[in-house]
Structure formats: structure tokens, C-alpha cells
C-alpha positions as CSV (number, residue, x, y, z in Angstrom):
1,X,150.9,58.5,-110.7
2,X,151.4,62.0,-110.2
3,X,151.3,64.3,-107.3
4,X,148.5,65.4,-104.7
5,X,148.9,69.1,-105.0
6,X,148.2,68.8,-108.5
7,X,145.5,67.0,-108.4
8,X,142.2,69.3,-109.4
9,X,140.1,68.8,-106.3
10,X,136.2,69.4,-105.6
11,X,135.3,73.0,-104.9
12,X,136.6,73.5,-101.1
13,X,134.4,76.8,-100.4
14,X,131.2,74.1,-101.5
15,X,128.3,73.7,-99.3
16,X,128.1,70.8,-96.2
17,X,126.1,68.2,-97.5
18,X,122.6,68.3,-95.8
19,X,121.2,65.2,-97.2
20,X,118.2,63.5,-94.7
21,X,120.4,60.5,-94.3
22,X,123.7,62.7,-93.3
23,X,121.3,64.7,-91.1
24,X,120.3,62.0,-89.3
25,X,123.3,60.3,-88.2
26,X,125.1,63.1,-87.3
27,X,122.2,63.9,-84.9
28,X,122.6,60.1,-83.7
29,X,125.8,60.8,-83.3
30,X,125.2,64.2,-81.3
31,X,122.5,62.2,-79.5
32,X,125.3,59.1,-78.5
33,X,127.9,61.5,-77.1
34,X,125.2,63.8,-75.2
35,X,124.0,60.6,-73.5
36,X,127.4,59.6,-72.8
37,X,129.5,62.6,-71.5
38,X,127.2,63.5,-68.6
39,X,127.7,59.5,-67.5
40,X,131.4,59.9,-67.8
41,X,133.4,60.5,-64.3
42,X,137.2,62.2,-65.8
43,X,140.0,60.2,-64.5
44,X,143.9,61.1,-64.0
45,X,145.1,62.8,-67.4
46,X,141.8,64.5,-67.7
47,X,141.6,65.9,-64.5
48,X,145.9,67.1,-64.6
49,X,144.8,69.2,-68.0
50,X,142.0,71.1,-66.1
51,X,143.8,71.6,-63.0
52,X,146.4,72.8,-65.1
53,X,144.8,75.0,-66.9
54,X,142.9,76.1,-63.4
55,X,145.7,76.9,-61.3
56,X,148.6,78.3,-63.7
57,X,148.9,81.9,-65.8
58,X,149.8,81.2,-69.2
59,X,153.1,82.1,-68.5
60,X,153.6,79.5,-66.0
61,X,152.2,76.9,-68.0
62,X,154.4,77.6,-71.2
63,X,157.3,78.5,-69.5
64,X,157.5,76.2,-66.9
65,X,155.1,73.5,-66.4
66,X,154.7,71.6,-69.9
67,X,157.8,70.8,-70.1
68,X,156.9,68.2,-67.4
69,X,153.8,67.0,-69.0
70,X,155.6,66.6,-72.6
71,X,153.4,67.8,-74.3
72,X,152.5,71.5,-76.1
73,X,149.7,73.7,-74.9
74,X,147.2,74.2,-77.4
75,X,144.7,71.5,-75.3
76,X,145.6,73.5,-71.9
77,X,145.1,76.8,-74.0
78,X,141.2,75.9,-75.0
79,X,140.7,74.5,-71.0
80,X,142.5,78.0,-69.6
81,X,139.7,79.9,-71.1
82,X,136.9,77.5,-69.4
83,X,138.0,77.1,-66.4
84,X,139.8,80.5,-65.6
85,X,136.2,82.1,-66.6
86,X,134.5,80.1,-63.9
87,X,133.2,76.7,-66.2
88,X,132.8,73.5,-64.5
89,X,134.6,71.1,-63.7
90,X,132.0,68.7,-65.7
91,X,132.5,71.6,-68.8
92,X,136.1,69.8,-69.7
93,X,133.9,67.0,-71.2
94,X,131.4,68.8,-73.3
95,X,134.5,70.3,-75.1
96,X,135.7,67.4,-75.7
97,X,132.7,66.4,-77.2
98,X,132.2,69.6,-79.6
99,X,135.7,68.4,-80.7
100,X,134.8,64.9,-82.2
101,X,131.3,66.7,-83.3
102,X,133.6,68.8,-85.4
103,X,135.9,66.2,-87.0
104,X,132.6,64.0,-88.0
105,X,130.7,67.2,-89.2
106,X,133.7,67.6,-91.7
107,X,133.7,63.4,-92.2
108,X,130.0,63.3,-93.0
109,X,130.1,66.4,-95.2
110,X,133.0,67.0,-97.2
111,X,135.0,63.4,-97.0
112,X,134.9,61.6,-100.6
113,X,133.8,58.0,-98.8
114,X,130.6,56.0,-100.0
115,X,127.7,56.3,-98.0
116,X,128.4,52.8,-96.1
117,X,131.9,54.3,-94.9
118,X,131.4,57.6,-94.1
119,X,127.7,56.8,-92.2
120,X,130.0,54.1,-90.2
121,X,133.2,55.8,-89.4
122,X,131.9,58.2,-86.9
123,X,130.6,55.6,-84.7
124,X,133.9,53.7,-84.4
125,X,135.8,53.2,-81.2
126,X,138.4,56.5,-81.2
127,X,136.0,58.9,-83.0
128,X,132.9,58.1,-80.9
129,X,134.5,57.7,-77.5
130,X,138.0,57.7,-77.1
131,X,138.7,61.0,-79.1
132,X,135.6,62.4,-78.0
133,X,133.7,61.3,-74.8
134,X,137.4,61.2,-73.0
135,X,139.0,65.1,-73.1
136,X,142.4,64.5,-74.0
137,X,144.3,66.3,-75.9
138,X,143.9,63.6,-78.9
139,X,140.1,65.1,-79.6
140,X,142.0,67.6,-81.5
141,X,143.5,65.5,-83.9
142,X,140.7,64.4,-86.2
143,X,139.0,67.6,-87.2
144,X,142.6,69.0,-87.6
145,X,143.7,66.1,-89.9
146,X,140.3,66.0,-91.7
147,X,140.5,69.8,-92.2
148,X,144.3,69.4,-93.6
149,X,142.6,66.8,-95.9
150,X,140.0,69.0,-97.6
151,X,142.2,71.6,-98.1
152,X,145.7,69.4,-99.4
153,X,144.7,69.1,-102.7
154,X,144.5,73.0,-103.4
155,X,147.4,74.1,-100.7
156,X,149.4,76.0,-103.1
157,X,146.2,78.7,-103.6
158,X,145.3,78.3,-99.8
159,X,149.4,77.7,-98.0
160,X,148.0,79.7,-95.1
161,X,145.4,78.2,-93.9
162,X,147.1,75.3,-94.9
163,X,150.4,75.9,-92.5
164,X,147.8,77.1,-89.8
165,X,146.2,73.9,-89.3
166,X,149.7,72.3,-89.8
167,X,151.0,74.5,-87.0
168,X,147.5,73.8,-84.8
169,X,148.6,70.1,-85.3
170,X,151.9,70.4,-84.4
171,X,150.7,72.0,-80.9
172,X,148.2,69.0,-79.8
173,X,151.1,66.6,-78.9
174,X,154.3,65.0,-79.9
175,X,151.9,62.8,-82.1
176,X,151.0,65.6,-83.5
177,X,154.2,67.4,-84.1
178,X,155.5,65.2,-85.6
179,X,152.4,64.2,-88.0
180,X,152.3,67.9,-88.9
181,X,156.2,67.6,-90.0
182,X,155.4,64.4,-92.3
183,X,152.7,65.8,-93.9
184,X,154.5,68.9,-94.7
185,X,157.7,67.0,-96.0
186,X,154.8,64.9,-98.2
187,X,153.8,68.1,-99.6
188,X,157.0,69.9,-100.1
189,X,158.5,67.1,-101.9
190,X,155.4,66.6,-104.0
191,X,155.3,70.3,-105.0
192,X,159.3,70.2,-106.2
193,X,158.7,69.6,-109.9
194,X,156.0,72.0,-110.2
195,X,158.1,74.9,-108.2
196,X,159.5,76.3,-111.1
197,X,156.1,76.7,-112.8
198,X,155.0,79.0,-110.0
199,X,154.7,82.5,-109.9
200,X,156.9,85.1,-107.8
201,X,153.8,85.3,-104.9
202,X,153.0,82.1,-105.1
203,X,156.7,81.2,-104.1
204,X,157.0,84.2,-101.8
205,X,153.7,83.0,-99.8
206,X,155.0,79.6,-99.4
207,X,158.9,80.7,-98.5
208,X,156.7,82.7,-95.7
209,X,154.4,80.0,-94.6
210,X,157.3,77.6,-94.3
211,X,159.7,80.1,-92.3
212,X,156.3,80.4,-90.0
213,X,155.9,76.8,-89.7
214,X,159.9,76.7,-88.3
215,X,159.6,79.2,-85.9
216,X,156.6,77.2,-84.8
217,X,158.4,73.8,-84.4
218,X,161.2,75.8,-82.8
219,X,159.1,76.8,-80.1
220,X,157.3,73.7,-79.6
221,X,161.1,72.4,-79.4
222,X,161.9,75.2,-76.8
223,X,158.6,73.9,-75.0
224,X,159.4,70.5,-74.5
225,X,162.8,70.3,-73.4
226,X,163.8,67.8,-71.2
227,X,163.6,69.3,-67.3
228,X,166.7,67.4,-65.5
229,X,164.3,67.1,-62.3
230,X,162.0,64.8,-64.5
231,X,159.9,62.5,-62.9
232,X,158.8,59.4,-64.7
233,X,159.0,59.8,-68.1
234,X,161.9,60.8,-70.8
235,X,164.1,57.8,-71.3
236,X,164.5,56.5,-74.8
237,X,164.6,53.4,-76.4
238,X,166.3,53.0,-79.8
239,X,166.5,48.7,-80.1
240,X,165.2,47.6,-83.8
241,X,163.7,44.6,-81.9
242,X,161.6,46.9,-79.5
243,X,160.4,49.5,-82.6
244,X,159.2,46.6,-84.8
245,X,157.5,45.0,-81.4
246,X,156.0,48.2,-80.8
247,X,154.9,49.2,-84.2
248,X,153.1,46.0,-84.8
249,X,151.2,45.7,-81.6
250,X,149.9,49.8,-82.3
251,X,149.2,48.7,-85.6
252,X,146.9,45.8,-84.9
253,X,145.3,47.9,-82.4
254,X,144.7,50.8,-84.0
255,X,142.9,48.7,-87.0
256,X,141.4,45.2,-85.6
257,X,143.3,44.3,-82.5
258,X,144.4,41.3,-84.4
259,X,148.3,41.8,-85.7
260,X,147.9,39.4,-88.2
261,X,144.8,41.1,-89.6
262,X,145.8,44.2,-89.1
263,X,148.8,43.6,-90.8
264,X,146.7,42.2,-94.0
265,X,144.2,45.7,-93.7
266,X,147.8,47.5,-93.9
267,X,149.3,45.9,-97.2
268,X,146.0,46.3,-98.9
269,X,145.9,50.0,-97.8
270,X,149.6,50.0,-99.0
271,X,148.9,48.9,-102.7
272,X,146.0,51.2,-102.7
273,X,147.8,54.0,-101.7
274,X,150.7,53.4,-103.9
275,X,148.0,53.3,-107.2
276,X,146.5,56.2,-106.5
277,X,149.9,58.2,-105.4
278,X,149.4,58.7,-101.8
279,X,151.8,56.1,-100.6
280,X,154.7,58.4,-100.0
281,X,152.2,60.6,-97.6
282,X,150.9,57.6,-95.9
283,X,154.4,55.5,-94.9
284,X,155.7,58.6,-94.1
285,X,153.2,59.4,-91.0
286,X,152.8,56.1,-90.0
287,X,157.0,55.7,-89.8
288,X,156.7,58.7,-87.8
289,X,154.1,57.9,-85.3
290,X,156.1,54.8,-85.0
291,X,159.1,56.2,-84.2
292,X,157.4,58.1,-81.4
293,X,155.6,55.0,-80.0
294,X,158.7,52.3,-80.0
295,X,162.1,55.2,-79.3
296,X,160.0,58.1,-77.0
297,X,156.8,56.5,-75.2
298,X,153.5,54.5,-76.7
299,X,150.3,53.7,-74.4
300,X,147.2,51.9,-76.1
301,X,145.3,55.6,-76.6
302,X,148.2,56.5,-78.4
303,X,146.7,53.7,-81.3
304,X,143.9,55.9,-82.6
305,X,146.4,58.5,-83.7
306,X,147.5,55.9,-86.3
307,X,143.9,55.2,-87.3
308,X,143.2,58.6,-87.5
309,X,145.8,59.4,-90.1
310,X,145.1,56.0,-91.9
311,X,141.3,57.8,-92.1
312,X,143.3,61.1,-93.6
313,X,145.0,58.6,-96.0
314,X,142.1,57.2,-97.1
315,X,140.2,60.4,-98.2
316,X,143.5,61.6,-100.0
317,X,143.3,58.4,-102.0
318,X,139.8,58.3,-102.5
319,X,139.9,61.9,-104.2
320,X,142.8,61.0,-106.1
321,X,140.6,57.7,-107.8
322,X,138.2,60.3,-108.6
323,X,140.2,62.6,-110.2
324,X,142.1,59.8,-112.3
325,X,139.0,58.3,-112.7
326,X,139.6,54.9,-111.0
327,X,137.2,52.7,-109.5
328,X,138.1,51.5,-105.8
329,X,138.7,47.6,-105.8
330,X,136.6,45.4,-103.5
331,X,139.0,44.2,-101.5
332,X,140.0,48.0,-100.4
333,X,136.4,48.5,-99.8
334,X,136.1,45.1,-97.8
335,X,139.4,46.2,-96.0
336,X,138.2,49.3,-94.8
337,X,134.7,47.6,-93.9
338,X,136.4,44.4,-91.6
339,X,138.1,47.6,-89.9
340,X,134.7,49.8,-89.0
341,X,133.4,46.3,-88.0
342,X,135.6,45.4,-85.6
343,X,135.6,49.2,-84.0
344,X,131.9,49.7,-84.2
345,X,131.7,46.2,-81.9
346,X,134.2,48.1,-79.7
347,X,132.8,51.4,-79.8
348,X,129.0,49.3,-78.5
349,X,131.0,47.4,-75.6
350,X,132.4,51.1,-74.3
351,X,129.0,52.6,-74.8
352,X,127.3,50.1,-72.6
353,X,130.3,50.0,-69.8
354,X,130.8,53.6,-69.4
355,X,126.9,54.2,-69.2
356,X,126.5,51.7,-66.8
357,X,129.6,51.5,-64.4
358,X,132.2,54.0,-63.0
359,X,134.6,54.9,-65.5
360,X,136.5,56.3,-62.1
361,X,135.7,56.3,-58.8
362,X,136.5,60.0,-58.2
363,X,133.3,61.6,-58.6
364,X,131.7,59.5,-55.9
365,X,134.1,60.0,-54.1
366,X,133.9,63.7,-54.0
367,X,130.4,63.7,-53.2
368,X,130.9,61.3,-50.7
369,X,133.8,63.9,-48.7
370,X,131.2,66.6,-49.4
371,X,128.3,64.9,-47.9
372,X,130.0,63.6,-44.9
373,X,132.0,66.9,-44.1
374,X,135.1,65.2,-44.7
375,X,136.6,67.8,-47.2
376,X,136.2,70.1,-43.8
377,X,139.1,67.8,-42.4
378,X,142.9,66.6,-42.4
379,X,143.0,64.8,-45.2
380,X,146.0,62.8,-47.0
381,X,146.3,61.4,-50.0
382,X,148.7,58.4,-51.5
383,X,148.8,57.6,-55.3
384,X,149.4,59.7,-58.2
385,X,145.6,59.3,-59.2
386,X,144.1,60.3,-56.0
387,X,144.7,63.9,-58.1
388,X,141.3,63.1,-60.0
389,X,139.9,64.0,-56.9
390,X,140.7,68.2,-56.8
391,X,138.9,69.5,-59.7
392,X,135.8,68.9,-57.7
393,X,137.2,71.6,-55.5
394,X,138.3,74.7,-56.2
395,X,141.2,74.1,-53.3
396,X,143.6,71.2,-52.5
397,X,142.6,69.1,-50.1
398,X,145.4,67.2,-49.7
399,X,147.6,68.3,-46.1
400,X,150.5,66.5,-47.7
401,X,150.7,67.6,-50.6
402,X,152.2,71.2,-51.2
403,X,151.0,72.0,-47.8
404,X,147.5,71.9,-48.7
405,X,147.9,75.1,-51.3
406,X,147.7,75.5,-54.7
407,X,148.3,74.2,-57.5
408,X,146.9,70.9,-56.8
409,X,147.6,69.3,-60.4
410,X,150.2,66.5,-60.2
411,X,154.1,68.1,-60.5
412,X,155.8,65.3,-62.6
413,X,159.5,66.4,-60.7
414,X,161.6,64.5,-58.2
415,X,160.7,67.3,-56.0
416,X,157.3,65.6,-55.5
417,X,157.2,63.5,-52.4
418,X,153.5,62.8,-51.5
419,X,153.9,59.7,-52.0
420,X,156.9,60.1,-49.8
421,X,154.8,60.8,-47.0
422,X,154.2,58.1,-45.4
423,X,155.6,58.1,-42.3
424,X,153.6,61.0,-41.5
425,X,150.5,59.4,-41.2
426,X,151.5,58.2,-37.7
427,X,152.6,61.9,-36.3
428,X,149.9,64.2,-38.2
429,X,147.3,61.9,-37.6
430,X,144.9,63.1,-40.5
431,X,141.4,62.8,-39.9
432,X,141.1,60.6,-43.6
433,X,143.6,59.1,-46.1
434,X,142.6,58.5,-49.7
435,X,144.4,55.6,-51.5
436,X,144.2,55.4,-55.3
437,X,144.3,51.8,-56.7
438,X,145.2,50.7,-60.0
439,X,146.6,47.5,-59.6
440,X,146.5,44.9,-56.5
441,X,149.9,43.7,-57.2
442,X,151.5,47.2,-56.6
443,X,154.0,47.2,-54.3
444,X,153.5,50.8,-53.5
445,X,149.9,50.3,-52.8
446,X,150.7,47.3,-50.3
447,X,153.0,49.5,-48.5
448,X,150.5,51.7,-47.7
449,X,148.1,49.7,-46.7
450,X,150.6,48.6,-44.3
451,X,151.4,51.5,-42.5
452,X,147.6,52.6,-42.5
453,X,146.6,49.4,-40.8
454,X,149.9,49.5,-38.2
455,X,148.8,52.8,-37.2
456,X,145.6,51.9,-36.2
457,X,143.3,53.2,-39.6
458,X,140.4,51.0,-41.2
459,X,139.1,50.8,-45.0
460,X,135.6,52.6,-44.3
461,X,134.8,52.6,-48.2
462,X,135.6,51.7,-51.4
463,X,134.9,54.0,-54.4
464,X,135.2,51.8,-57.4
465,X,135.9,52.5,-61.1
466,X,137.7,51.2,-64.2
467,X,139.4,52.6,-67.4
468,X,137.2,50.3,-70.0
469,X,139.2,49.6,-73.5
470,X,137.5,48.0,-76.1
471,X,136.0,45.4,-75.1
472,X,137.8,44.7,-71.5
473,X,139.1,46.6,-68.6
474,X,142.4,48.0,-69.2
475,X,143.2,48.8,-65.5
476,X,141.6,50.1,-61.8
477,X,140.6,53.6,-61.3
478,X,139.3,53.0,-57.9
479,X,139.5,55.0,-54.7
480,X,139.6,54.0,-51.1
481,X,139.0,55.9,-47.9
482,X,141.0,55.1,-44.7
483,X,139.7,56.3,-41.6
484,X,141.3,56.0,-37.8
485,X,139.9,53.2,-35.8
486,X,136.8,54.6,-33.3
């Protein structure tokens, strides 16, 4: 079928398509998120990227402190220059946002897609909310990938911009690494047969961009090394059974939340991919992604990563059909539709949940300690999320935890013991204690309870929220606040 990178593409340096109809729904898309982020409260991993970035030097967070979070620090980079220039807290989101506005500006103007696809795609569940409305580091991904899209097919005139987005990718997360590394082994093994057709420069910029992208993944390497005082993460899983488990459940819910489904949507996509010569670039990231999910560490946000690159499959496909001239079959078309579908009925049930109820508890809370003249007070804290609490401060208010200094983002070593703390509630006698819940059935949190009651505190308030997912709650991110007995 021949390869990509020979492939004569559609002029990259064109003009964004300013068409009424692609005018308007990017502005409805604008309009959703700017309705949206200032609704959202920030739980746990947003807040530990901001406080991060907040209360480290550069060369504390790459030399020391992502190696606990696992992940590298392009993400913490962008937020350092916010927040160290006084942004904020409530700023983290509205970058975010400018993220996924980015990656659907490219999808609406330069992606090959008919106009019932590409007007639908950026309302679906990870590009509208998920990898847009909620900062991670994620947001990154799509107007990264969509950018490597546009500019695949004429890489070998354009390898450095090509390897800089590659080596942008590669510094989002392990996700990213590693679908940064697939999509550069698709493209070096594509361009083999044509290599000895090339000229001495064109060689000589590619043997450069290659030895740039290595140093790259070295340091990446270097930054993620495994810290022997790890806390909570870093084992490794390499069963069959547990991969193909793993794999399967991501799969269905990257693309329907229905395995079965999902697994039909995939085979199509498959004999699609494999007719218009994109197969190689496609089994390749999603074997990759896999690995990462069922051997290293997979959570459900993790699932938008694979629909994501099945998105960047797509548009290489559909601009190879154009170029060999082939029409796209109905059932890929109808494939791709059931899948925008099924997110755009998720994407509504988020919209209406997050605008309504309490994403997380901790912004309440905040203004509830601020109101009162609590955050004057002894205050302790039990629960890994009670973190989501500091970035409404610019101090830690936490007495058992680091002593009440800075930093205040969560240190993911065995040398953290907050939690350990316990038995100090009955000597220090703070004047509050907030208690992050995220399940009942937590031992941990019962325990606490425990000792707060048998030292003579109450539950004066409850601060409620919940991490919504689709179309259901996924867990609690609620807050309480334990007061002594008057």
C-alpha cells in the first residue's frame, strides 16, 4: 500500500479553514468550556501539579521531585510560569482549557474528516472535558498528536519540527513517551526503502534530529528513575492474563464502554487501517499504550490517551484514501459515528454534573476556613486529598504536615507520615481536623474517625463533592471538618 512519508500531502503552510459552519462550532465549543471551567472546583492531581509548580525551583522539581510523581515536567514547566508570576490558583484551569481549544482549532481546520466527524469530535467526552475542563497533564496530548498528524506526511522536508513535537510528546507523560517512541519507529521504518534516494542533507538533518530525539528520551529516562523511598506506586505487573484484561477493559472504554463493541469499532479500524497503509502506525501505539496500562499502571483517564491516538490514526488514514484515491466504506464511517455517539452522550452527562454539583468539595471548603477564621488556627489534616485544600493559600495550613512550612504539595516518599499522625490529635489538640473521604469502606478513614470521636471531636460539616465519569460517579471527593466538643 505504500508508505506515509511518501504520501504527497495537502499543502501544510495552507490557511485554517474559516468556513461559517467551522466558525461556529468552534465558538460553541469556546462557549461550552468557558461556561464550564469557572464551575469546576480542581481536585487531588490538579491541585499536586500547581502546588508543585508553586513551591519548587526548577531545579528541584527536575532533579528531585518528579521522579516521585512519574511523570516528566513539561505540564509542571507551563504551570511554573503561572503560578511563580503570581496567577491564580483558578488560572490552572483556563490553561487547561487553551489546551483542548488548541487541539480542536487544528481538528476543525486542518484534519481531512467529513463535516459530520470533524463538527462532532470536539464535543466528545476526553476532548470536551476530560482533556480540557480537567488540567492534567493529558490536555497536552491532543494538539501535540494532531500537530504530528498534519505534519507526518511531509516529515522528511520538515524532521525538525517534526522531532520537536515528538520530543514535546515524549515530555507530557509515560503515555506520551512512549507514544512519541512508536510513532518515530512507524516513521523510521517507513522511510527505510526510500533512505537511499535521499540526499546528503536530507540524511544529515535526520541523523541529527534522531541523535536529538535520544538525548531527549535519555533524560526523560534520567527523570523518572525509580526513588528507593517510593511511596505508592512503581511495582510492575508482567502476567499475559492481567495485559489482555487490562487492554480490553481501556479499550472498550476509550471507544464505547462496551468491550464487545469496542472491540468490533477496533477490527473495523484495523481493516481500514491496513487498506490504506497505516496499520503498522496504528498497532504499534496502541501495543504500546497497552503495555503501559497492563505491566506499569492504568486508571480510567488513562483511556482517552488510546482514543486520542485512534483520532491521530484516523486522519493518517483518511489522507492516505485521498491521496490513493479511495472512497471510505460505510461501515468505517458508521464505526467512527457509533463512537462520537456514545461520547457525545457522555460528554452531555459530565456537562450537566460538573455544572450543577461539586466536582470536589475543596473549594467550599476553603472559603468556609476563610470565612470562619479557621485558617487563623491549629489545623490537621488526614487523607492524601485533603492536599486539594492548599492552593487556595499561598501557605500550608496543615500543623502536621512538614511542620506547617512549605512545600505543601503531597511528597509521594515513605518519609511522609501525615497520615501517621494520628495519635497526635489527642496531645496537640488542634483547633480543627480535615478528613478527606473517598470511599466509606476505607479502613483508614474509619480509623480516623475513631480516634477523633475518642478524643472528644464532632463532625461540624460536611463539604461534599464527586469525581463524575461518564455517565456515573467514579469515586468521593468530599471533605469533612472535625471540631473539639464545646
Amino acid at each position: 500500500m505504500g508508505v506515509l512519508t511518501q504520501a504527497p500531502p495537502r499543502q501544510v503552510g495552507s490557511r485554517l479553514q474559516a468556513r461559517p459552519e467551522t466558525v461556529a462550532v468552534w465558538l460553541a465549543y469556546c462557549a461550552t468550556l468557558l461556561l464550564l471551567i469557572p464551575r469546576h472546583e480542581p481536585w487531588l492531581d490538579e491541585a499536586q501539579a500547581w502546588l508543585l509548580a508553586r513551591d519548587t525551583s526548577i531545579t528541584g522539581l527536575f532533579g528531585h521531585y518528579l521522579a516521585y510523581e512519574g511523570s516528566p515536567g513539561l505540564w509542571h514547566s507551563l504551570l511554573l510560569v503561572a503560578a511563580k508570576a503570581g496567577a491564580p490558583y483558578g488560572f490552572l484551569n483556563y490553561i487547561s482549557g487553551l489546551a483542548g481549544v488548541a487541539g480542536v482549532t487544528l481538528l476543525l481546520s486542518r484534519s481531512p474528516f467529513p463535516p459530520i466527524v470533524k463538527y462532532s469530535l470536539p464535543f466528545t467526552f476526553f476532548l470536551l472535558y476530560q482533556y480540557a475542563v480537567v488540567a492534567r497533564s493529558y490536555v497536552l496530548v491532543p494538539p501535540l498528536l494532531f500537530s504530528l498528524a498534519i505534519l507526518y506526511p511531509v516529515a522528511r522536508k520538515r524532521i525538525f519540527a517534526f522531532a520537536v513535537l515528538l520530543a514535546l510528546l515524549a515530555n507530557v507523560s509515560l503515555h506520551g513517551f512512549v507514544l512519541a517512541f512508536s510513532i518515530l519507529a512507524t516513521y523510521t521504518w517507513e522511510s527505510r526503502r526510500s533512505w537511499g534516494g535521499w540526499d546528503a542533507l536530507t540524511r544529515r538533518r535526520h541523523l541529527l534530529a534522531l541523535a536529538g530525539l535520544l538525548l531527549v528520551g535519555m533524560l526523560v529516562a534520567i527523570q523518572l528513575r525509580r526513588p528507593p523511598d517510593l511511596l505508592g506506586y512503581g511495582a510492575t505487573n508482567f502476567h499475559i492474563r492481567h495485559l489482555v484484561a487490562i487492554s480490553l477493559i481501556r479499550l472498550g472504554g476509550a471507544l464505547t464502554g462496551s468491550i464487545l463493541l469496542s472491540v468490533g469499532v477496533f477490527v473495523v479500524s484495523c481493516w481500514w487501517f491496513w487498506k490504506t497503509g497505516t496499520l503498522f502506525a496504528f498497532l504499534f501505539g496502541t501495543a504500546m499504550l497497552s503495555g503501559v496500562a497492563g505491566i506499569v499502571y492504568s486508571h480510567v483517564w488513562h483511556e482517552g490517551l488510546l482514543f486520542v491516538f485512534w483520532i491521530f490514526a484516523l486522519w493518517l488514514s483518511w489522507e492516505r484514501a485521498r491521496v490513493l484515491a479511495l472512497r471510505v466504506p460505510g461501515i468505517v464511517l458508521s464505526a467512527v459515528l457509533l463512537v462520537i455517539a456514545v461520547q457525545l452522550y457522555w460528554s452531555a452527562s459530565t456537562v450537566v454534573f460538573d455544572y450543577r454539583y461539586p466536582y470536589s468539595g475543596s473549594r467550599d471548603l476553603a472559603q468556609y476556613l476563610r470565612e470562619s477564621g479557621l485558617d487563623r488556627s491549629s489545623i490537621f489534616a488526614f487523607g492524601v486529598k485533603s492536599i486539594s485544600l492548599l492552593p487556595y493559600y499561598d501557605r500550608n495550613l496543615f500543623a502536621n504536615y512538614h511542620g506547617g512550612r512549605l512545600p505543601a504539595f503531597w511528597f509521594w516518599s515513605t518519609e511522609n507520615d501525615m497520615d501517621g499522625n494520628i495519635n497526635r490529635i489527642g496531645t496537640d489538640r488542634p483547633a480543627s481536623v480535615v478528613v478527606s473521604v473517598t470511599r466509606e469502606s476505607d479502613a483508614r478513614l474509619a480509623t480516623v474517625r475513631q480516634t477523633l470521636v475518642k478524643n472528644g471531636y464532632q463532625l461540624k460539616r460536611r463539604f461534599n463533592g464527586a469525581l463524575y465519569w461518564k455517565s456515573w460517579i467514579l469515586e468521593s471527593d468530599t471533605y469533612e471538618l472535625w471540631r473539639p466538643q464545646s
